[in-house]
MDAnalysis code that builds the backbone (N, CA, C; Angstrom):
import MDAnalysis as mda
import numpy as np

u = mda.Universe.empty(369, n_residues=123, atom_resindex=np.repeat(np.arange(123), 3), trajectory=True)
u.add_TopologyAttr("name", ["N", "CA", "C"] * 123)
u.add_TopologyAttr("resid", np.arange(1, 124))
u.add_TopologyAttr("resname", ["UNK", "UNK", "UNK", "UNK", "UNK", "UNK", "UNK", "UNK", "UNK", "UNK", "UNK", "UNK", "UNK", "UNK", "UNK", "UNK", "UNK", "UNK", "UNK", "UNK", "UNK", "UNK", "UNK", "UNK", "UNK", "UNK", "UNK", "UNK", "UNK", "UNK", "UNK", "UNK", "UNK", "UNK", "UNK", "UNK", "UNK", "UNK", "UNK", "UNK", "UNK", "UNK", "UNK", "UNK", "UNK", "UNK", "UNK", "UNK", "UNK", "UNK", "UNK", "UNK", "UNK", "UNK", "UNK", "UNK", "UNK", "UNK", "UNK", "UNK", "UNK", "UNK", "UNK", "UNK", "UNK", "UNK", "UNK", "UNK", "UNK", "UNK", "UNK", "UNK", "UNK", "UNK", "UNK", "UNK", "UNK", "UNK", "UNK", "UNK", "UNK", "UNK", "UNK", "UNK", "UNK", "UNK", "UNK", "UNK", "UNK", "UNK", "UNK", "UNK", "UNK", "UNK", "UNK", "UNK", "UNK", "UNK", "UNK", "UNK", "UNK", "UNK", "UNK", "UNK", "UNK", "UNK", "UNK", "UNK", "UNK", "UNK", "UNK", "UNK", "UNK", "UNK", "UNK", "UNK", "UNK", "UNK", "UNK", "UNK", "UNK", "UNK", "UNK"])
u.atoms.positions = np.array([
    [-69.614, 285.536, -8.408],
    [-68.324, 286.178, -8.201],
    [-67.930, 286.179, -6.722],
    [-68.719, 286.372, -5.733],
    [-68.398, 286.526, -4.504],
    [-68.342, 284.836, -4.045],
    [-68.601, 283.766, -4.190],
    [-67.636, 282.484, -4.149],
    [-66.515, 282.469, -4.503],
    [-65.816, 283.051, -5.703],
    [-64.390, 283.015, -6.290],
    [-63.835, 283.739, -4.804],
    [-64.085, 285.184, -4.663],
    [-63.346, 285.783, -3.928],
    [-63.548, 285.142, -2.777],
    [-64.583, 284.368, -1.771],
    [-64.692, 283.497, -0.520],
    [-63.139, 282.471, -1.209],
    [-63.188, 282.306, -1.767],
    [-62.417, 281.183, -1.464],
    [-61.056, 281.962, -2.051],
    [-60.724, 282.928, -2.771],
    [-59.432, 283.293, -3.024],
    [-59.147, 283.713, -0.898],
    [-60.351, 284.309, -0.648],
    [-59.513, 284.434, 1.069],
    [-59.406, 283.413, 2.119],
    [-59.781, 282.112, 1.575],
    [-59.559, 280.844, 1.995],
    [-58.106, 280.525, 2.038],
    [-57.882, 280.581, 0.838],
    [-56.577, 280.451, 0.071],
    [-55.383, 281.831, 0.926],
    [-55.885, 282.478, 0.781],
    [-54.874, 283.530, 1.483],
    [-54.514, 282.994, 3.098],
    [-55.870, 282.369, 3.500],
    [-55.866, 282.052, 5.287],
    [-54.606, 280.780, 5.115],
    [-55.459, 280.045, 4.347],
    [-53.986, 278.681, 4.511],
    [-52.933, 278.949, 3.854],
    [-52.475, 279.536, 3.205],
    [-51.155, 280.656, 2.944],
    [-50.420, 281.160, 3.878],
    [-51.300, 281.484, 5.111],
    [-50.879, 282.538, 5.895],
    [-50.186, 284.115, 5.857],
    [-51.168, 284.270, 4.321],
    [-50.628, 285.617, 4.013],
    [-51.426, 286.864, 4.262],
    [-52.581, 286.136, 4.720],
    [-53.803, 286.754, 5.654],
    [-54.031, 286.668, 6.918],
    [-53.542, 287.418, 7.660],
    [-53.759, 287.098, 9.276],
    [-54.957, 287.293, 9.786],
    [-55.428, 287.113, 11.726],
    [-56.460, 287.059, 11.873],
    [-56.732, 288.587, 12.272],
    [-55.655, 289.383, 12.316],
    [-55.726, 291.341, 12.328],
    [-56.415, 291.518, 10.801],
    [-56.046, 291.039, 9.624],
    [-56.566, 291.367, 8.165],
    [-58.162, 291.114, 8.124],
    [-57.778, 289.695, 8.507],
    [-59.600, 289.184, 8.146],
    [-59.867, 289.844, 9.379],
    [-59.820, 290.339, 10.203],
    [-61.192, 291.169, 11.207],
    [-61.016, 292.676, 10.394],
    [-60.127, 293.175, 10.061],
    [-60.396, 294.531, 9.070],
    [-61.441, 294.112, 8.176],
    [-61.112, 293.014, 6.974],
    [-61.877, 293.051, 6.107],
    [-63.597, 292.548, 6.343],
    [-63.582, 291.853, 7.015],
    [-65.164, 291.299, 7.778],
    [-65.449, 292.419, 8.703],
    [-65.163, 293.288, 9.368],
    [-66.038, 294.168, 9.892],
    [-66.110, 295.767, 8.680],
    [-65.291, 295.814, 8.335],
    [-65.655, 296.983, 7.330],
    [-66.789, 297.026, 6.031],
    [-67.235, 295.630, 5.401],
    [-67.585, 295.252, 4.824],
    [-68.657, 294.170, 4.610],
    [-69.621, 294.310, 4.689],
    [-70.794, 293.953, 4.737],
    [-71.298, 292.745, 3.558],
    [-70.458, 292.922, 2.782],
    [-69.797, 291.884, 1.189],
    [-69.133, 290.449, 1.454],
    [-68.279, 291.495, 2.009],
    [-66.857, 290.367, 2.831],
    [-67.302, 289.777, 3.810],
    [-68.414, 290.013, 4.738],
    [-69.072, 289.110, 5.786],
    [-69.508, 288.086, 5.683],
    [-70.314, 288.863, 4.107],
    [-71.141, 287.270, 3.460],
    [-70.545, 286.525, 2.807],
    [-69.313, 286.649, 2.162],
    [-68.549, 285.808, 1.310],
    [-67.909, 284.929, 2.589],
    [-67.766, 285.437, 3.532],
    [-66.745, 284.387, 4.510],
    [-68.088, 283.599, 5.034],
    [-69.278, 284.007, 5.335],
    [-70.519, 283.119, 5.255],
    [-70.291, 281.933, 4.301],
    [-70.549, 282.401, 3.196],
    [-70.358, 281.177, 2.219],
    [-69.487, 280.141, 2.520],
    [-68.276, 280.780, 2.788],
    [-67.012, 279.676, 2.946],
    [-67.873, 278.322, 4.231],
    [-68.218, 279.563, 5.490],
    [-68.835, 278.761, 6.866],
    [-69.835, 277.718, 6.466],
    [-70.652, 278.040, 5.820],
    [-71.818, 277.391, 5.358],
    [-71.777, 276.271, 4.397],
    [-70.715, 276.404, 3.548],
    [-70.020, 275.410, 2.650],
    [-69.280, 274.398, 3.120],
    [-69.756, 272.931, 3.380],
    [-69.649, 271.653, 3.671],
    [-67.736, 271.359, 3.870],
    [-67.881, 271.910, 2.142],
    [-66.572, 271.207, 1.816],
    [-65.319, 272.083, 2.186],
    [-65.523, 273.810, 2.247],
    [-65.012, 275.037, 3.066],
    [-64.520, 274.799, 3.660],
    [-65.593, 274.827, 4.668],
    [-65.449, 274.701, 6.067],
    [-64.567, 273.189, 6.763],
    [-64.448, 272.430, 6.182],
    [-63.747, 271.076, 6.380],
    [-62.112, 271.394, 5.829],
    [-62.261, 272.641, 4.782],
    [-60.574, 273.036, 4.440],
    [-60.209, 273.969, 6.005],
    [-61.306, 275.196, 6.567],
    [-60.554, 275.718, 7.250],
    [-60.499, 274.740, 8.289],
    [-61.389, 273.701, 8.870],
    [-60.819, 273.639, 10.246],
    [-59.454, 272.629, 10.207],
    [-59.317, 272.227, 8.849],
    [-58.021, 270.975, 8.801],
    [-57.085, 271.775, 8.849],
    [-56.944, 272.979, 8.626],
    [-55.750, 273.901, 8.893],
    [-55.619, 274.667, 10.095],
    [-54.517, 274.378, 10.790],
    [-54.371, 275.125, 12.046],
    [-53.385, 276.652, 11.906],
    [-52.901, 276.850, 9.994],
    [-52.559, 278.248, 9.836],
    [-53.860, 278.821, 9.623],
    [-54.962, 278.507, 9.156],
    [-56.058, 279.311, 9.085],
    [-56.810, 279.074, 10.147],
    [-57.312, 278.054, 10.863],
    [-57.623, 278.337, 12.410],
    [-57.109, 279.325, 13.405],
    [-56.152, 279.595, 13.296],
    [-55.495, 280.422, 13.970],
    [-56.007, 281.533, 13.372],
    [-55.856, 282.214, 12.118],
    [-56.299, 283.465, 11.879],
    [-57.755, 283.637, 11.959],
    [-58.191, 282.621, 12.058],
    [-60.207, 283.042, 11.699],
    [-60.589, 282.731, 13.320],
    [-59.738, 282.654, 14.383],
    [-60.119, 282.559, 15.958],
    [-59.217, 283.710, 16.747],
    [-58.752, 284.591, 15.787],
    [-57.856, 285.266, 15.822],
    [-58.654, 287.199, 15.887],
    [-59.908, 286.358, 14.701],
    [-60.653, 287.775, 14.831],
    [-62.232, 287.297, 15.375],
    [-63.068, 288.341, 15.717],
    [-63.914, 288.118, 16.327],
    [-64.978, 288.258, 15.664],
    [-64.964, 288.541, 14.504],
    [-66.106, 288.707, 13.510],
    [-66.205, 287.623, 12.941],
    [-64.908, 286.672, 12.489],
    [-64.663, 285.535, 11.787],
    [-65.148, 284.843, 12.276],
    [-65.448, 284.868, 13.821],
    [-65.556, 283.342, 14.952],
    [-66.807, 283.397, 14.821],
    [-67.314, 284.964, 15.201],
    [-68.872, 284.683, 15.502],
    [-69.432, 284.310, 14.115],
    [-69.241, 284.170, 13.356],
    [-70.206, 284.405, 11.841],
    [-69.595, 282.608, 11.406],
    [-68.691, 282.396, 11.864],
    [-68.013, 280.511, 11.841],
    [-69.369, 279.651, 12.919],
    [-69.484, 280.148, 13.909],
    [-69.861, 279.743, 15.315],
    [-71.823, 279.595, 14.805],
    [-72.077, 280.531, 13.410],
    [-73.366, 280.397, 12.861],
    [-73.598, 279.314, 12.175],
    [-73.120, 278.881, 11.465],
    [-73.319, 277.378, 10.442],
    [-72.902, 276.458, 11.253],
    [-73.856, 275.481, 10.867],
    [-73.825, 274.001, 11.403],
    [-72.635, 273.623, 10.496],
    [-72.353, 273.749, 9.147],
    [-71.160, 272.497, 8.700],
    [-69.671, 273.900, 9.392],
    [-69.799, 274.569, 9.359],
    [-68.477, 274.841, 10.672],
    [-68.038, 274.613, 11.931],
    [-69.629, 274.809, 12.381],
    [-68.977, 273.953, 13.916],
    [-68.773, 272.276, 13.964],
    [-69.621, 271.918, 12.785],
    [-69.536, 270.410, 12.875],
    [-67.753, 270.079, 12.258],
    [-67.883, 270.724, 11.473],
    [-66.037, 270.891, 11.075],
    [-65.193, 271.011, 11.685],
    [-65.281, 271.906, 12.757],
    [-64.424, 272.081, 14.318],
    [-64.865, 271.044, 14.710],
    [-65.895, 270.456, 15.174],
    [-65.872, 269.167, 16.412],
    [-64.925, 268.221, 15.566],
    [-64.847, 267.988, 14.087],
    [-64.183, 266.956, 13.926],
    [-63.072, 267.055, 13.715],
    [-62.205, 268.366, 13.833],
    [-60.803, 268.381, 13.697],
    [-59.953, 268.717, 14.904],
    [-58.539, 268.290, 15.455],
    [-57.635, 268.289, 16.184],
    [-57.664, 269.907, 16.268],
    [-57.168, 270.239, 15.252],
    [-56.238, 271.903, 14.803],
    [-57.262, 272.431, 15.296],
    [-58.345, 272.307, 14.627],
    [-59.533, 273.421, 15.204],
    [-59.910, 274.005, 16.586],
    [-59.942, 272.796, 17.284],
    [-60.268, 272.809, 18.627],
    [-59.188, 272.953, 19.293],
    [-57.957, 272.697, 19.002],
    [-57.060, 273.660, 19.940],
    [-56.489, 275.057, 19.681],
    [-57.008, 275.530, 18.099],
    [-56.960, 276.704, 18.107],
    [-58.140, 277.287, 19.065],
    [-59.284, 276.649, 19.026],
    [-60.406, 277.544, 19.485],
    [-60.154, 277.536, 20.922],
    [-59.643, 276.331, 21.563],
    [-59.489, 276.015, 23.093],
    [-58.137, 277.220, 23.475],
    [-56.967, 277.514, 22.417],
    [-56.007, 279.005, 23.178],
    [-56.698, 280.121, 22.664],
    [-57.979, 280.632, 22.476],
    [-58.085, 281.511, 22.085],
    [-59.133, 282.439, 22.510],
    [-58.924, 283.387, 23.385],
    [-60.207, 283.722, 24.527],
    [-61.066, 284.346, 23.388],
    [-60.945, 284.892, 22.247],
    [-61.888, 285.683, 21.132],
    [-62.681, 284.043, 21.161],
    [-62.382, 283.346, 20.557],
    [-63.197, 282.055, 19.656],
    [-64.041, 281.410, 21.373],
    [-63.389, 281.477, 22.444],
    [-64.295, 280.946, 23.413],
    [-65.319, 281.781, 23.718],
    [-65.145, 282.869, 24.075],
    [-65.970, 283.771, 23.966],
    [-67.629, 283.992, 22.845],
    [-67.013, 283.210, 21.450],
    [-68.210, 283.534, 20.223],
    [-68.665, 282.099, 20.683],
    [-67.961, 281.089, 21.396],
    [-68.524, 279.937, 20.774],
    [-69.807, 280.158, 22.228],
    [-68.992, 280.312, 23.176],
    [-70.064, 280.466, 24.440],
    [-71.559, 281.546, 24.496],
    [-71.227, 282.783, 23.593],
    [-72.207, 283.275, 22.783],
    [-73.231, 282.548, 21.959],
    [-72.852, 281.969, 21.131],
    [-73.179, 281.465, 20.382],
    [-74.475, 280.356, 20.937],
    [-73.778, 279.313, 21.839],
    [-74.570, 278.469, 22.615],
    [-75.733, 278.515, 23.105],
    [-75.756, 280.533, 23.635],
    [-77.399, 280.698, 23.969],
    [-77.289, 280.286, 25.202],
    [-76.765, 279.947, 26.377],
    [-76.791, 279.412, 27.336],
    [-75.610, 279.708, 28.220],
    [-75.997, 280.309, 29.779],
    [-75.030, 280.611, 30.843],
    [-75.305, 279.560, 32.031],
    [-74.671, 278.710, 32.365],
    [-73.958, 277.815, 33.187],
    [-73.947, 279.334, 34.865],
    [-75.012, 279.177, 35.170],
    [-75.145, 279.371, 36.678],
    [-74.630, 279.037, 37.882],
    [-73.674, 280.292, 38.478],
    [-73.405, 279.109, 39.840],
    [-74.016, 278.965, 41.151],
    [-75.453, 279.102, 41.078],
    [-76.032, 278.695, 42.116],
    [-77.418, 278.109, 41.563],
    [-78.088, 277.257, 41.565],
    [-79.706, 276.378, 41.297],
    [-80.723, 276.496, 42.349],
    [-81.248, 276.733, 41.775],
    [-82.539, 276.812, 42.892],
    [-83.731, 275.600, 41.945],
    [-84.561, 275.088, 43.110],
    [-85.247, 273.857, 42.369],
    [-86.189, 274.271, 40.871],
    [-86.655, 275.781, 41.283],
    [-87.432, 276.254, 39.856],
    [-86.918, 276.756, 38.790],
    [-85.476, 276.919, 39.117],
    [-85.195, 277.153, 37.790],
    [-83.761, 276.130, 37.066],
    [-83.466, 275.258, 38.128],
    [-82.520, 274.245, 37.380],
    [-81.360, 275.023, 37.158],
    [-80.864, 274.440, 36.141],
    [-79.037, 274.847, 36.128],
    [-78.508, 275.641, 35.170],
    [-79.306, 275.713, 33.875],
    [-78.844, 276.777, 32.840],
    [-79.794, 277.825, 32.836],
    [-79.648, 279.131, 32.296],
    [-80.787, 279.602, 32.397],
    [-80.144, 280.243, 30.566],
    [-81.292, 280.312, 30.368],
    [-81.320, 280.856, 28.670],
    [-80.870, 282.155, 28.518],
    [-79.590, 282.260, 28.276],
    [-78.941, 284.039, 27.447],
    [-79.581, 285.035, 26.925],
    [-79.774, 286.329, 27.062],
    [-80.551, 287.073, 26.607],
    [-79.300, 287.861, 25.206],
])
């Protein structure tokens, strides 16, 4: 049952009758709704509907629960690298830069010293 409803709020995102104010209500209140939008992230074929849409890119980079929990599955981010819409929703959107740079595990230092090189690992 909680696939039907992942994807009835799929359907609402490329509708645009769900904004990215709704889906951060419903993904942070709900612990259900987190995992069903999991599913969608984690789902190959999902995740290749949201990032081809730049009305639902926009709403799921829109909230910050959506991004970070998108920014977890490999077939979502691999879905963003391969779409236009995606990546320029994620590129205007300081929430989605923010999860993705989280996400990465890694802070870009601006000064190196020889022992410790140039990234140093995120706590």
């Amino acid at each position: 049952m909680s696939m039907v409803r992942a994807l009835r709020t799929l359907t609402a995102l490329e509708n645009g009758t769900l904004s990215g104010a709704q889906l951060e209500t419903q993904l942070s209140g709900s612990t259900a709704r987190r995992g069903e939008f999991a599913l969608l992230c984690a789902s190959e074929g999902a995740a290749k509907r949201m990032a081809a849409s730049a009305v639902t890119m926009a709403a799921v980079t829109a909230s910050a629960t959506a991004m970070a929990e998108f920014v977890k599955h490999t077939a979502a981010r691999m879905a963003a690298w391969g779409s236009d819409d995606a990546l320029i929703a994620i590129k205007a959107s300081a929430t989605a830069i923010s999860a993705c740079r989280a996400a990465g595990g890694y802070a870009v230092k601006s000064e190196t010293s020889p022992a410790s090189g140039l990234f140093d690992v995120a706590d």
